[in-house]
mmCIF file as Biopython writes it, N, C-alpha, C and O atoms, coordinates in Angstrom:
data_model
#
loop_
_atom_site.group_PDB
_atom_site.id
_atom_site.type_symbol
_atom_site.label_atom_id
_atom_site.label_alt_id
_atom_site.label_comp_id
_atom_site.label_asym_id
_atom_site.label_entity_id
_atom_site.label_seq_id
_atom_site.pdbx_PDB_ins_code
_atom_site.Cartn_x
_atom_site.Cartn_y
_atom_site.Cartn_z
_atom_site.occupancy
_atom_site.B_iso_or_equiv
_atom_site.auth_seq_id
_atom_site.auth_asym_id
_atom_site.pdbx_PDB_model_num
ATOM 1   N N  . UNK A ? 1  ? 0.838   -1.192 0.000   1.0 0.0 1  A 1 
ATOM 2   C CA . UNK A ? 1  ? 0.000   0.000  0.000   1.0 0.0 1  A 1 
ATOM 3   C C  . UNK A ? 1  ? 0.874   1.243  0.000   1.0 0.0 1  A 1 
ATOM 4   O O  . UNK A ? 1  ? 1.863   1.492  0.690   1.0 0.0 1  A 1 
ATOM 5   N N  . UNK A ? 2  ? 0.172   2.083  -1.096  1.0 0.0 2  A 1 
ATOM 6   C CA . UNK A ? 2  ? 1.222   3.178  -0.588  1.0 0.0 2  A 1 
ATOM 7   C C  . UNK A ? 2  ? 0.899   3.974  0.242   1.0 0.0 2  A 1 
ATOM 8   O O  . UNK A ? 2  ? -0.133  3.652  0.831   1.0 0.0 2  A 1 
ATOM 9   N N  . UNK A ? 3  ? 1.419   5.051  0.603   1.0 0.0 3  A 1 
ATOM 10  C CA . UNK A ? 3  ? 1.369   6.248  2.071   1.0 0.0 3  A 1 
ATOM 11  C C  . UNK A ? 3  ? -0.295  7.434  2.094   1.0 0.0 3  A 1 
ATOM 12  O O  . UNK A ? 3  ? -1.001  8.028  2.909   1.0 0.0 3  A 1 
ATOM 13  N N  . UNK A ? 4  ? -0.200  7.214  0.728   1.0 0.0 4  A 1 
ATOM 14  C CA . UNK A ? 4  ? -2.038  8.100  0.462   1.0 0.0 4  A 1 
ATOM 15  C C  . UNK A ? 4  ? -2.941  7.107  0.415   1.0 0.0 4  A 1 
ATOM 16  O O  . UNK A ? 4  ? -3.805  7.626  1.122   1.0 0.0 4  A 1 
ATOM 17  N N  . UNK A ? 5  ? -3.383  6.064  0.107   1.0 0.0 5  A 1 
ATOM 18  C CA . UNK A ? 5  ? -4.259  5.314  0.393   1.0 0.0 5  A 1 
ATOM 19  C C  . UNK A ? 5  ? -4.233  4.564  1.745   1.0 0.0 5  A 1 
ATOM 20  O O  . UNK A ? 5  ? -3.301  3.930  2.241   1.0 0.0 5  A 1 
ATOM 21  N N  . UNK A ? 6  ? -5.298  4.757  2.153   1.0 0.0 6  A 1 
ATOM 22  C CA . UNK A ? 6  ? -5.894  4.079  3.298   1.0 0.0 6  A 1 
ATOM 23  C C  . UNK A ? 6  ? -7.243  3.449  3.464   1.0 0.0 6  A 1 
ATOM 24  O O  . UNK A ? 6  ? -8.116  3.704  2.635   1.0 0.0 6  A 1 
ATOM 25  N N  . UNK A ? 7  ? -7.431  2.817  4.256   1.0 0.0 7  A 1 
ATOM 26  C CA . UNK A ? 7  ? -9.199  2.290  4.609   1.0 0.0 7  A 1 
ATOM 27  C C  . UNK A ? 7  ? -9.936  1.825  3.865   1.0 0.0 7  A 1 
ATOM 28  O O  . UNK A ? 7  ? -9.485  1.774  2.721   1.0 0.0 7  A 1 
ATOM 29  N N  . UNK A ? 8  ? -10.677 1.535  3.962   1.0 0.0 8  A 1 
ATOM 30  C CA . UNK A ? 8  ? -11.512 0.240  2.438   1.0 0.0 8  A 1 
ATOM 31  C C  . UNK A ? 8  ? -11.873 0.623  1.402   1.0 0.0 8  A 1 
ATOM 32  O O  . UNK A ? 8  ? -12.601 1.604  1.556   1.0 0.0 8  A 1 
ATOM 33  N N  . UNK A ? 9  ? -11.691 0.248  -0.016  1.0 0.0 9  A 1 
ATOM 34  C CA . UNK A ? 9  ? -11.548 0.421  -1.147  1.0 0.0 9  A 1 
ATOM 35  C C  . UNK A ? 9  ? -13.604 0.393  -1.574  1.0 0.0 9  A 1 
ATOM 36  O O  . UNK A ? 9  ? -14.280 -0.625 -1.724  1.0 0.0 9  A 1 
ATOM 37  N N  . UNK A ? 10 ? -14.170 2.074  -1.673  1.0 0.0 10 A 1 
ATOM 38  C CA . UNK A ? 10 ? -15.742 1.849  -1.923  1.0 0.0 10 A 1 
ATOM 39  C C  . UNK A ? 10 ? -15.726 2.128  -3.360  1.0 0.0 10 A 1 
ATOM 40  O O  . UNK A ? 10 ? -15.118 2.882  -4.120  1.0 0.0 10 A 1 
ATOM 41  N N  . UNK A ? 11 ? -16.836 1.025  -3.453  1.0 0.0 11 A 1 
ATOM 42  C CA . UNK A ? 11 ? -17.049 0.966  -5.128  1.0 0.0 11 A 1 
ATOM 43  C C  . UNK A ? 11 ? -17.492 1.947  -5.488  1.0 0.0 11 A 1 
ATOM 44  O O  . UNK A ? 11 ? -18.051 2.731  -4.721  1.0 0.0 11 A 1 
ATOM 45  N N  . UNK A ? 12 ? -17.327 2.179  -6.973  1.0 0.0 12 A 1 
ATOM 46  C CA . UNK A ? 12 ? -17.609 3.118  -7.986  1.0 0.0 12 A 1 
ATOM 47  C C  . UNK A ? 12 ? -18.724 3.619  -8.054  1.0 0.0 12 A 1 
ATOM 48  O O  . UNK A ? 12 ? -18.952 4.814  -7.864  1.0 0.0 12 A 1 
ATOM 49  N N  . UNK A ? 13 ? -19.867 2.443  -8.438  1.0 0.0 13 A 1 
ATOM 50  C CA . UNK A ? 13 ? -20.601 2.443  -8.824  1.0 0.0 13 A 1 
ATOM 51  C C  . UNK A ? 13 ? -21.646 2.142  -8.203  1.0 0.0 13 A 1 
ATOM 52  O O  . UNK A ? 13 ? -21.261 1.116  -7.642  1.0 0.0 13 A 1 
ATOM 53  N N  . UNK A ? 14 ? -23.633 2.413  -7.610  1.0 0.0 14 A 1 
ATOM 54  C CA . UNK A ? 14 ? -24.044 1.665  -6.533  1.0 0.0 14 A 1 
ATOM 55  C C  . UNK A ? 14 ? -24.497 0.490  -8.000  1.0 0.0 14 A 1 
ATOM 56  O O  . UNK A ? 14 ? -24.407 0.566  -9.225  1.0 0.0 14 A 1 
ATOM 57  N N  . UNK A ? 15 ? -25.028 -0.602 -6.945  1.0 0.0 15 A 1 
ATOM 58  C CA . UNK A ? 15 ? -25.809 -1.760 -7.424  1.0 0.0 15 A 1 
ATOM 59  C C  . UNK A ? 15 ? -26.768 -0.908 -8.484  1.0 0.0 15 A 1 
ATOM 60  O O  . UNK A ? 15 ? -26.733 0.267  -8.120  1.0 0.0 15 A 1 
ATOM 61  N N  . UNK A ? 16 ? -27.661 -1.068 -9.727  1.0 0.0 16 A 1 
ATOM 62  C CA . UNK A ? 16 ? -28.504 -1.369 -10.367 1.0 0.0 16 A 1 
ATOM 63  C C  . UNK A ? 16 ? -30.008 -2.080 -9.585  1.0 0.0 16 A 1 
ATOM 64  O O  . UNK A ? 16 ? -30.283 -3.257 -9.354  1.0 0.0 16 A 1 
ATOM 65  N N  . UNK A ? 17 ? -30.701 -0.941 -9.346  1.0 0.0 17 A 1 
ATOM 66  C CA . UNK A ? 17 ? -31.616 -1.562 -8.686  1.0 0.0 17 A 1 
ATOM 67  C C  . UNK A ? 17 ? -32.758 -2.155 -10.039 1.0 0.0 17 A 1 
ATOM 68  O O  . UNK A ? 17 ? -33.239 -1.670 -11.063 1.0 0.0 17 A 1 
ATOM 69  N N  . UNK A ? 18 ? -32.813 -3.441 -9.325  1.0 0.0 18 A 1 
ATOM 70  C CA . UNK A ? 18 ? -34.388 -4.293 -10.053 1.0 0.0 18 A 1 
ATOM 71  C C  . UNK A ? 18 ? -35.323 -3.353 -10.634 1.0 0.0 18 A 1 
ATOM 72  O O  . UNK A ? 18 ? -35.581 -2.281 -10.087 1.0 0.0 18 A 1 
ATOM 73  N N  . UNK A ? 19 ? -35.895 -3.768 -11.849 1.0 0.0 19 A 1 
ATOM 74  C CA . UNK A ? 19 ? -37.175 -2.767 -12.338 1.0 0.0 19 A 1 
ATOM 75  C C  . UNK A ? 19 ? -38.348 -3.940 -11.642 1.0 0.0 19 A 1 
ATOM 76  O O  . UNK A ? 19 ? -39.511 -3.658 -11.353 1.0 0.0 19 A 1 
ATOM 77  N N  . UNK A ? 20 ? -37.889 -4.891 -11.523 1.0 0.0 20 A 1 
ATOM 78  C CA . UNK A ? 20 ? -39.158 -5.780 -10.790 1.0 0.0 20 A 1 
ATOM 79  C C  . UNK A ? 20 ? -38.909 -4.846 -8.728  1.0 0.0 20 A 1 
ATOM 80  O O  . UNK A ? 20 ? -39.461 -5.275 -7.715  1.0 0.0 20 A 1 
ATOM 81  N N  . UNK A ? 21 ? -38.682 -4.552 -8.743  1.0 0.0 21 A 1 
ATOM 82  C CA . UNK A ? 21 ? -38.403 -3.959 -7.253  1.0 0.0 21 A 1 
ATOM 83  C C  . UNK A ? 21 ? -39.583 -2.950 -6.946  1.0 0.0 21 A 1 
ATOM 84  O O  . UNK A ? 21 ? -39.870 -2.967 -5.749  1.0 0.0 21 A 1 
ATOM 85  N N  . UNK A ? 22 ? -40.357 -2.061 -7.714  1.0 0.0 22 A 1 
ATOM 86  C CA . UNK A ? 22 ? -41.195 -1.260 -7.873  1.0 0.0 22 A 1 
ATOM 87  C C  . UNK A ? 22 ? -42.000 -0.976 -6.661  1.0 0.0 22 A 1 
ATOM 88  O O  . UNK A ? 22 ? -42.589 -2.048 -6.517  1.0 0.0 22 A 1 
ATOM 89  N N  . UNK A ? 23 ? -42.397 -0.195 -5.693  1.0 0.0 23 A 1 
ATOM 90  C CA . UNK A ? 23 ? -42.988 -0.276 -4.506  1.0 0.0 23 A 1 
ATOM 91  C C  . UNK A ? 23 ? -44.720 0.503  -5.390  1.0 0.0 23 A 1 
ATOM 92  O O  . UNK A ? 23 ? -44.844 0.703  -6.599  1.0 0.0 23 A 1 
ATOM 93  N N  . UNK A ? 24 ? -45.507 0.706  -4.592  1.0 0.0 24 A 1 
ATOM 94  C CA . UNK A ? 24 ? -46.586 1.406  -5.279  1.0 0.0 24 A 1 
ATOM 95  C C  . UNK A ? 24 ? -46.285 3.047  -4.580  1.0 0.0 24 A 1 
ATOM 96  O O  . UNK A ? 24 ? -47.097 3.576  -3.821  1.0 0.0 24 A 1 
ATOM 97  N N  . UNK A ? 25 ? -45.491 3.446  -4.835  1.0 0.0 25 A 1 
ATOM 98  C CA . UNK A ? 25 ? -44.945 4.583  -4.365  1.0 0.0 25 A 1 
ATOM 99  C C  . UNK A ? 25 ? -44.226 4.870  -5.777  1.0 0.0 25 A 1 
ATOM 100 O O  . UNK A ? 25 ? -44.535 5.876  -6.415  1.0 0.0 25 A 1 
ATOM 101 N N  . UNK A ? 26 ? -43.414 4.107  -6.174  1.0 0.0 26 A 1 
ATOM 102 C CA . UNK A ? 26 ? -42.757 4.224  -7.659  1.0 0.0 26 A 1 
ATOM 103 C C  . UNK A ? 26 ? -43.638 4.419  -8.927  1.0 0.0 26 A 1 
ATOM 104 O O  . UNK A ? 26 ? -43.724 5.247  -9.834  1.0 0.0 26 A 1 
ATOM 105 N N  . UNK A ? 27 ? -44.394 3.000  -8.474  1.0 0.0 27 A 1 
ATOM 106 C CA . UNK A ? 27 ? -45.726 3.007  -9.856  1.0 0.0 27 A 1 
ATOM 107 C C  . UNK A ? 27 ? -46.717 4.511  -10.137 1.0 0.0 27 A 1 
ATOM 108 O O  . UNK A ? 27 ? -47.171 4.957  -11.191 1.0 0.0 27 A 1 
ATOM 109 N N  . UNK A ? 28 ? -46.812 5.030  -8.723  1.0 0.0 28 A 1 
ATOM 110 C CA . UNK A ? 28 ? -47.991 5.842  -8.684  1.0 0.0 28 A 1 
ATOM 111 C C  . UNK A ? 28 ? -46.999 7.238  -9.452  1.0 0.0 28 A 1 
ATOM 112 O O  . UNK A ? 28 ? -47.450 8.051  -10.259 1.0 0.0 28 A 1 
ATOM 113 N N  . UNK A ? 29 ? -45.541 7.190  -8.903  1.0 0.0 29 A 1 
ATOM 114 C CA . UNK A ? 29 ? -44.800 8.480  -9.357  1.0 0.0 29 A 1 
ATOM 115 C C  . UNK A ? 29 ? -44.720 8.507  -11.073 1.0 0.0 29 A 1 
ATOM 116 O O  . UNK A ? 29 ? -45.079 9.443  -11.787 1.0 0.0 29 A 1 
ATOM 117 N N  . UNK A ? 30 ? -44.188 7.300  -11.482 1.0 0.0 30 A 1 
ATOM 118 C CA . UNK A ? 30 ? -43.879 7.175  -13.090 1.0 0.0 30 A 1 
ATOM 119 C C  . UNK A ? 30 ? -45.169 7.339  -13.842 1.0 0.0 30 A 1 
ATOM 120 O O  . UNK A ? 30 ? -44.948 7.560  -15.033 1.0 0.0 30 A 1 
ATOM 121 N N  . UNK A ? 31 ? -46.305 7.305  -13.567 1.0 0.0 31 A 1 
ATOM 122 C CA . UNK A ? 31 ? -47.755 7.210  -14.134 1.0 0.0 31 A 1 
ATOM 123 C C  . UNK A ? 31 ? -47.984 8.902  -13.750 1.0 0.0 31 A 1 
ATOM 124 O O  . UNK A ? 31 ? -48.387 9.608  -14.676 1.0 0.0 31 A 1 
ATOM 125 N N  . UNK A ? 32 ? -47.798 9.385  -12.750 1.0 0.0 32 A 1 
ATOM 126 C CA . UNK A ? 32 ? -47.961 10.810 -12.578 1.0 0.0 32 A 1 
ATOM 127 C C  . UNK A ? 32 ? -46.762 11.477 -14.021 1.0 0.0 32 A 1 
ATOM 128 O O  . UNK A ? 32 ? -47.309 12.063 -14.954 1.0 0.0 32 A 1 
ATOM 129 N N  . UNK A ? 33 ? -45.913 11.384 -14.031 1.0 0.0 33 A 1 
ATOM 130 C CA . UNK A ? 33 ? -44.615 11.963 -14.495 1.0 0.0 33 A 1 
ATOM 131 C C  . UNK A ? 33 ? -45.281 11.454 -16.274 1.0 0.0 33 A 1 
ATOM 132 O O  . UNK A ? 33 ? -45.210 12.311 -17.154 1.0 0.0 33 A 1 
ATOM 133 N N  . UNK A ? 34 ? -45.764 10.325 -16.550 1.0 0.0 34 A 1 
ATOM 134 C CA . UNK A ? 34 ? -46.343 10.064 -17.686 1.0 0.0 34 A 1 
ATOM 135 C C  . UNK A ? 34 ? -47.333 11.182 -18.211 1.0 0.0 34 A 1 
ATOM 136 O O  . UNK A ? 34 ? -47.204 12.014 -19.108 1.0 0.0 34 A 1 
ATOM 137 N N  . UNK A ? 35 ? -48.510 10.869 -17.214 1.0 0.0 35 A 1 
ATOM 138 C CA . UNK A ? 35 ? -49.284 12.081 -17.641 1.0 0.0 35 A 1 
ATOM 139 C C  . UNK A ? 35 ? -49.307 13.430 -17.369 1.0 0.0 35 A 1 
ATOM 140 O O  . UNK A ? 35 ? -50.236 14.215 -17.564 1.0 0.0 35 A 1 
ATOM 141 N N  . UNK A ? 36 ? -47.967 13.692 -16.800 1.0 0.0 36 A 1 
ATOM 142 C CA . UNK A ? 36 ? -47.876 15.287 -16.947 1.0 0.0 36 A 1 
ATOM 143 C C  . UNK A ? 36 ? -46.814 15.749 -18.046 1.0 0.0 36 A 1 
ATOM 144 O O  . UNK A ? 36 ? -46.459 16.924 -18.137 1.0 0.0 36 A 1 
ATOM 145 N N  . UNK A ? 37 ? -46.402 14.875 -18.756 1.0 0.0 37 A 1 
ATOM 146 C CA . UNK A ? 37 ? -45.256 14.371 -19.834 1.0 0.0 37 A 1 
ATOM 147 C C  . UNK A ? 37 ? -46.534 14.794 -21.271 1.0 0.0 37 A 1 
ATOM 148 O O  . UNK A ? 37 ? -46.491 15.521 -22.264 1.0 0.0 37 A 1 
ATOM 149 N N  . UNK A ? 38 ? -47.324 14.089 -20.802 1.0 0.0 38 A 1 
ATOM 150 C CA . UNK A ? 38 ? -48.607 13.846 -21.801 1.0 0.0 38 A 1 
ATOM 151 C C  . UNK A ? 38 ? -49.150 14.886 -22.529 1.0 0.0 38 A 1 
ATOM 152 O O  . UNK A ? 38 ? -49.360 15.129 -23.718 1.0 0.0 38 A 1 
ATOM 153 N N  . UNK A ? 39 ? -49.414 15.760 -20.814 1.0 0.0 39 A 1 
ATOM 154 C CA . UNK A ? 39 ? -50.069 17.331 -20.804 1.0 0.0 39 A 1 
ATOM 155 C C  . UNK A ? 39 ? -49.605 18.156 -21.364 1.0 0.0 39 A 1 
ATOM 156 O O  . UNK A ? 39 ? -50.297 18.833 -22.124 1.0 0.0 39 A 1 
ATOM 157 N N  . UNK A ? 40 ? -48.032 18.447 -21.164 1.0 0.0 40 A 1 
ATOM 158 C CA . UNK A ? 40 ? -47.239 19.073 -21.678 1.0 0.0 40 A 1 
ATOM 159 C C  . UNK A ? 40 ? -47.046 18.694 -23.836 1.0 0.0 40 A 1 
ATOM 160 O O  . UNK A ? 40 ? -47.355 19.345 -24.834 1.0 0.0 40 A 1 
ATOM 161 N N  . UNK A ? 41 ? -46.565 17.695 -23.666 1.0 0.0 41 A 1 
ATOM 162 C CA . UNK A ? 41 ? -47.108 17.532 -25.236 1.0 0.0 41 A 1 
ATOM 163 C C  . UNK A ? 41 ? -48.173 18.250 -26.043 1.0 0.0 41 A 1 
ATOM 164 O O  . UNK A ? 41 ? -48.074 18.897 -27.085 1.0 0.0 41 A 1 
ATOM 165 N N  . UNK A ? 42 ? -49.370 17.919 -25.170 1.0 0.0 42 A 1 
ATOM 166 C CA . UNK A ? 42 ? -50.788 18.129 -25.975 1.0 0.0 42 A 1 
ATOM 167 C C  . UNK A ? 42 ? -50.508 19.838 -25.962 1.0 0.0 42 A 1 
ATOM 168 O O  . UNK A ? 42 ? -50.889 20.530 -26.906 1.0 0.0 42 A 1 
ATOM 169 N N  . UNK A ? 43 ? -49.877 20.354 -24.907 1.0 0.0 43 A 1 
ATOM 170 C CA . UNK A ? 43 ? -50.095 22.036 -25.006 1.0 0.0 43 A 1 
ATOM 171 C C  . UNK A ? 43 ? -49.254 22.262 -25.609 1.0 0.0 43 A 1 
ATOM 172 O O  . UNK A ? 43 ? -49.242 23.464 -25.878 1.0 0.0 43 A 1 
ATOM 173 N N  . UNK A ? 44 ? -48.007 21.439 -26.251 1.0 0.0 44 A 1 
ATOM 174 C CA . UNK A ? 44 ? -46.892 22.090 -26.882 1.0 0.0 44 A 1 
ATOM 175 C C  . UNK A ? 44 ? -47.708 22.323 -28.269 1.0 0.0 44 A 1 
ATOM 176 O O  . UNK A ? 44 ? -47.716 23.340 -28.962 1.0 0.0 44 A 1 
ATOM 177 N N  . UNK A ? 45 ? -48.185 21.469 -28.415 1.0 0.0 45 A 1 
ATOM 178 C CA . UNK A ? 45 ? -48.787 21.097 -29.820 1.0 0.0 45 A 1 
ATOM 179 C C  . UNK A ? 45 ? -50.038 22.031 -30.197 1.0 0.0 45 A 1 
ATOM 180 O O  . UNK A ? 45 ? -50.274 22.389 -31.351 1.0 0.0 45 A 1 
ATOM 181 N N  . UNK A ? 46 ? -50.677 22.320 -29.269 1.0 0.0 46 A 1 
ATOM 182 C CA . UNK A ? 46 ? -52.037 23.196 -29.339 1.0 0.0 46 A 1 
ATOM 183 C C  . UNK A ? 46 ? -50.943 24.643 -29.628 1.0 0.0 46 A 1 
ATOM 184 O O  . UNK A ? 46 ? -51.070 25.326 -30.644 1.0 0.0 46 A 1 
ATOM 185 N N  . UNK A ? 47 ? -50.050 24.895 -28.719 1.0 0.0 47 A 1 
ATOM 186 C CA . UNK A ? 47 ? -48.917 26.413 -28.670 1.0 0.0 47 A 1 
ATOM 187 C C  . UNK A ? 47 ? -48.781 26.898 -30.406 1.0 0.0 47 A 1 
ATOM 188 O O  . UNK A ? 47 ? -49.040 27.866 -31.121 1.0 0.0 47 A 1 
ATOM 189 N N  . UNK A ? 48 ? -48.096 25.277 -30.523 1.0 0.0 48 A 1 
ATOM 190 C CA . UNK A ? 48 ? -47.327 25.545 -32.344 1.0 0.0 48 A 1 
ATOM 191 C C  . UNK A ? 48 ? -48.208 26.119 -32.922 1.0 0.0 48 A 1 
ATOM 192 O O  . UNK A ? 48 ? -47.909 26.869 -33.851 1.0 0.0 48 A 1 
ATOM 193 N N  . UNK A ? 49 ? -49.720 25.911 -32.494 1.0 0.0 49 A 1 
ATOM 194 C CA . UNK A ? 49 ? -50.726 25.941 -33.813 1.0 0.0 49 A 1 
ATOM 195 C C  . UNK A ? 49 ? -50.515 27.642 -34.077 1.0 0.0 49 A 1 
ATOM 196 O O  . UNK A ? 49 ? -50.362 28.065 -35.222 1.0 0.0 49 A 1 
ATOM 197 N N  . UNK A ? 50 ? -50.527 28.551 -32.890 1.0 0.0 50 A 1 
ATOM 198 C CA . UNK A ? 50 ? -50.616 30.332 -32.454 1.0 0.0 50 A 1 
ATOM 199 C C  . UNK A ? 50 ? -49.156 30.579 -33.293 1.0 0.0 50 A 1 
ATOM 200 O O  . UNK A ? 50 ? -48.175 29.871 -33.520 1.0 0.0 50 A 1 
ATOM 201 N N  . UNK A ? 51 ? -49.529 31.897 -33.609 1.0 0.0 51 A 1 
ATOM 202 C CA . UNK A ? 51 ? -48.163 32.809 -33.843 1.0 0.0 51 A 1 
ATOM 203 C C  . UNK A ? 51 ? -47.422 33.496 -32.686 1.0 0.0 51 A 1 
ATOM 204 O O  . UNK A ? 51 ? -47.781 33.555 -31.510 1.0 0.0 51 A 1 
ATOM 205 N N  . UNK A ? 52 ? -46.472 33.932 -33.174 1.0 0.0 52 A 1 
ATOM 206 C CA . UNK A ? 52 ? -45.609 34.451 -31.818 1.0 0.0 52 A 1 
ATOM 207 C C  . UNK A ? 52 ? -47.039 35.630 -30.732 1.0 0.0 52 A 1 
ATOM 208 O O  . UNK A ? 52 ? -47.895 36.243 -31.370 1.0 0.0 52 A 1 
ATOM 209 N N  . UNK A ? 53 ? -46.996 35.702 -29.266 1.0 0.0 53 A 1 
ATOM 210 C CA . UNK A ? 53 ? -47.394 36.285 -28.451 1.0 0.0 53 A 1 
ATOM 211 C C  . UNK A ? 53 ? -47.560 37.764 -28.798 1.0 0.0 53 A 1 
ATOM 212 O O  . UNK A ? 53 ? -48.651 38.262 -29.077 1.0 0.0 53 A 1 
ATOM 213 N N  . UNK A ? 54 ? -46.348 38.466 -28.760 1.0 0.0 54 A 1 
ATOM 214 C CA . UNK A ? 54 ? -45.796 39.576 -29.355 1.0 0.0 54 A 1 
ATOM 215 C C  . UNK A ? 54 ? -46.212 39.921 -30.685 1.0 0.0 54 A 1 
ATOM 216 O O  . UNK A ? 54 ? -45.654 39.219 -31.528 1.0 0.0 54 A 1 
ATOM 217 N N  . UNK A ? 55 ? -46.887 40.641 -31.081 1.0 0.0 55 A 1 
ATOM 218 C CA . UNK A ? 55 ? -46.707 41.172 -32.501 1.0 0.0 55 A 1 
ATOM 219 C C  . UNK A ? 55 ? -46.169 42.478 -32.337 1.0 0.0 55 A 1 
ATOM 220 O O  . UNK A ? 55 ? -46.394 43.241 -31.397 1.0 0.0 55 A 1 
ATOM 221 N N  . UNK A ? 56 ? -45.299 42.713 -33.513 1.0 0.0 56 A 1 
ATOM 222 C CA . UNK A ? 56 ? -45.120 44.104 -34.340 1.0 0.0 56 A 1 
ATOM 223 C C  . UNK A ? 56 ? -43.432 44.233 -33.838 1.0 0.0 56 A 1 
ATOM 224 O O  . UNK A ? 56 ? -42.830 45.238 -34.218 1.0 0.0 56 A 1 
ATOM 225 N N  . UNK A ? 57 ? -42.966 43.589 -33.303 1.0 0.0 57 A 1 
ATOM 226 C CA . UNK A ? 57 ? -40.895 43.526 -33.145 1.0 0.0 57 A 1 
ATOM 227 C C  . UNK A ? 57 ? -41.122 44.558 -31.700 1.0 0.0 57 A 1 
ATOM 228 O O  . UNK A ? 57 ? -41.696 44.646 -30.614 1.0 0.0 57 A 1 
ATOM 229 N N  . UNK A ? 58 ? -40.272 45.163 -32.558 1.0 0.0 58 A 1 
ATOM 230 C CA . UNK A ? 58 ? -39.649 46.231 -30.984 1.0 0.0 58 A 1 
ATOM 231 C C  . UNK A ? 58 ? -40.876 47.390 -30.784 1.0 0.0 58 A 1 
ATOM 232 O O  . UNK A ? 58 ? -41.739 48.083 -31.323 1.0 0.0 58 A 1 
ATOM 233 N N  . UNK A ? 59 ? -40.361 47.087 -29.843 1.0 0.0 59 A 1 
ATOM 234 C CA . UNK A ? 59 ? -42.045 48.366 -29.311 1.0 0.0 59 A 1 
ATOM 235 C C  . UNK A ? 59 ? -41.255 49.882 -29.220 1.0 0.0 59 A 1 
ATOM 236 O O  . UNK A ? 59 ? -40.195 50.170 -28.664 1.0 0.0 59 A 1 
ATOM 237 N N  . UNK A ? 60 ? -42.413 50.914 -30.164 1.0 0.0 60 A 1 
ATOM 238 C CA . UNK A ? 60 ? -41.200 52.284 -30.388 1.0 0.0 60 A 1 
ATOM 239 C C  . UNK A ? 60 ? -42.312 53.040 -29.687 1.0 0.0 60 A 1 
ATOM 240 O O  . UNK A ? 60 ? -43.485 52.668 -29.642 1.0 0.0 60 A 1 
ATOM 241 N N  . UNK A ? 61 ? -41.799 54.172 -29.129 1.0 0.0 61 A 1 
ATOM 242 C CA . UNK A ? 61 ? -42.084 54.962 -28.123 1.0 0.0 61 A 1 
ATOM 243 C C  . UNK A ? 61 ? -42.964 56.413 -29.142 1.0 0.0 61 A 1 
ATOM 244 O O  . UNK A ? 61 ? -42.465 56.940 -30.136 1.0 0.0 61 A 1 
ATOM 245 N N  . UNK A ? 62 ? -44.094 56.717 -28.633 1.0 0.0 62 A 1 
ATOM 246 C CA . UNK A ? 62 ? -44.566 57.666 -29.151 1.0 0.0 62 A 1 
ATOM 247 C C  . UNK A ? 62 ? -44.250 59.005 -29.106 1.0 0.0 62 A 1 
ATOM 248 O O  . UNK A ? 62 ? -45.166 59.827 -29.061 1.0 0.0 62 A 1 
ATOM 249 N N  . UNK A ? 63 ? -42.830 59.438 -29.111 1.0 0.0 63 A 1 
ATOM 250 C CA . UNK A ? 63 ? -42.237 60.243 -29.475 1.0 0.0 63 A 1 
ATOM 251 C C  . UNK A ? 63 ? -41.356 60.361 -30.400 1.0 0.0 63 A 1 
ATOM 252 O O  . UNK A ? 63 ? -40.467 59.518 -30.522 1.0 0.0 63 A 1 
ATOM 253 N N  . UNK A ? 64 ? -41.495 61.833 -31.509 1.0 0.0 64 A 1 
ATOM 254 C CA . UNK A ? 64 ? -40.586 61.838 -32.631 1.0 0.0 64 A 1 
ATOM 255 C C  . UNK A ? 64 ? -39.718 62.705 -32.501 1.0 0.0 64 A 1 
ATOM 256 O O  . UNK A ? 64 ? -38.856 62.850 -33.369 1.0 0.0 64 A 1 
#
């Protein structure tokens, strides 16, 4: 051993947890996260249909 290492060698990496492991705490989160995944889609898509918010560019001041 050399003079900088000491004390037990912790792995890299943790374990890979099971997709069979699932508690109903997990199920209920990934099904939430689905359909707010969902929501977001459907409004991206309804958004595209509109033109930009803003019309007319830079906003000029009513003085000449």
């Amino acid at each position: 051993m050399s003079g900088r290492q000491g004390g037990k060698l912790k792995p890299l990496k943790k374990a890979k947890k099971d997709v069979g492991d699932l508690d109903e705490d997990d199920i209920a989160f990934k099904k939430k996260k689905a359909e707010e995944a969902k929501k977001l889609k459907e409004m991206q898509a309804k958004a595209s249909g509109k033109g930009p918010l803003l019309g007319g560019g830079i906003k000029k001041s009513g003085k000449k």
